[in-house]
C-alpha positions in Angstrom: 82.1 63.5 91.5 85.2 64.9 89.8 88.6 63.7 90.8 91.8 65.8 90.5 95.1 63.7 90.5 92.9 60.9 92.2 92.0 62.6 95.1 88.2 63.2 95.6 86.7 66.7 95.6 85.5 66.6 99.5 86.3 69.4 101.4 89.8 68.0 102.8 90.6 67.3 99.5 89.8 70.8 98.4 92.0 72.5 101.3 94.6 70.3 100.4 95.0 71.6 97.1 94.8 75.2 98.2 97.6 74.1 100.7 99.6 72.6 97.7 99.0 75.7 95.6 100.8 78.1 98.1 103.5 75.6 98.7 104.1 75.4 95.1 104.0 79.1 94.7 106.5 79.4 97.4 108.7 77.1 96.5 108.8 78.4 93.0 109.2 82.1 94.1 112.2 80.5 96.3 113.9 78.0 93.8 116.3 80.3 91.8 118.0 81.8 94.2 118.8 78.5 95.9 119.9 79.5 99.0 117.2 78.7 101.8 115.0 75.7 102.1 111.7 77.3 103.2 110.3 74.9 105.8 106.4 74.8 104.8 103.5 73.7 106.4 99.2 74.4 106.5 96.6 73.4 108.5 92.5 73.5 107.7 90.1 73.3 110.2 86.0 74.3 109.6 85.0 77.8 111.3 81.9 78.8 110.5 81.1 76.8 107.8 84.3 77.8 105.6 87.8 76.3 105.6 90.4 78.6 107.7 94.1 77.3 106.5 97.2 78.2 108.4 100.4 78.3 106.8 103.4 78.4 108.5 106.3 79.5 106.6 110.2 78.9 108.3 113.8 79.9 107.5 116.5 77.0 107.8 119.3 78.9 107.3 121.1 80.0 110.4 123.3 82.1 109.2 121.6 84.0 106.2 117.8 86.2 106.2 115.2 85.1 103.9 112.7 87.0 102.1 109.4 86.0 100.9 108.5 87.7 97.6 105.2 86.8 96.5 102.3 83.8 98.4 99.0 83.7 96.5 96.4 80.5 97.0 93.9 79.5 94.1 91.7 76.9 93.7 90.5 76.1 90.4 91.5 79.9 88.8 89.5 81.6 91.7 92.4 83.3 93.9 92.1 83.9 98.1 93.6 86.1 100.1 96.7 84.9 102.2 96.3 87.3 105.1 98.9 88.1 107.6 101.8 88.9 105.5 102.5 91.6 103.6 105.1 91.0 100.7 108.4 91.5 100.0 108.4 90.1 104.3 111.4 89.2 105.8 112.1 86.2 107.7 115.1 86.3 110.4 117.0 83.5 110.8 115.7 79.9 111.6 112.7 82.5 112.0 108.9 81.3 110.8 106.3 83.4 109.8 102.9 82.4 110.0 99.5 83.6 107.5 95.9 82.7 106.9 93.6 82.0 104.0 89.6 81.7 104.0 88.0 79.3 101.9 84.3 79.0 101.9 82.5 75.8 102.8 80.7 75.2 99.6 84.1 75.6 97.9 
């Protein structure tokens, strides 16, 4: 079994990746302007046989909008969609928007 940053390839291990992918994304997409820290989360459950991940992504700021730029989720160089929300999206204060990715089972 191959092993990415020791962490076994299982299937939680798998949808944790995709879920640190998008954060990373995110994050990186947010860091220069420095003004918001985007509160992130994502949760896998199995449907169907395939992985459904919801991401939950939240203003802090109070007092100031944020806009989300770009999300994308890849596992291994193969991308999947992160449905829900349509980019540039703007998120209202101490607002949180929410989006979806599918990942099949065997993935």
């Amino acid at each position: 079994m191959k092993r990415l940053f020791g962490i076994g390839r299982s299937r939680a291990g798998r949808a944790g990746l995709v879920a640190g992918i998008v954060v990373a994304s995110i994050a990186g997409f947010a860091a220069p302007a420095f003004a918001h820290h985007a509160i992130l989360s994502g949760a896998a459950i199995c449907a169907d046989n395939d992985h459904v991940i919801t991401w939950s992504i939240g203003n802090n700021r109070s007092d100031e909008e944020m806009t989300i730029v770009a999300v994308s989720a890849d596992i291994d160089g193969q991308p999947y969609a992160v449905n829900g929300i349509a980019t540039p999206y703007t998120v209202g204060l101490l607002g949180t928007v929410s989006a979806t990715s599918v990942v099949p089972g065997p993935v």
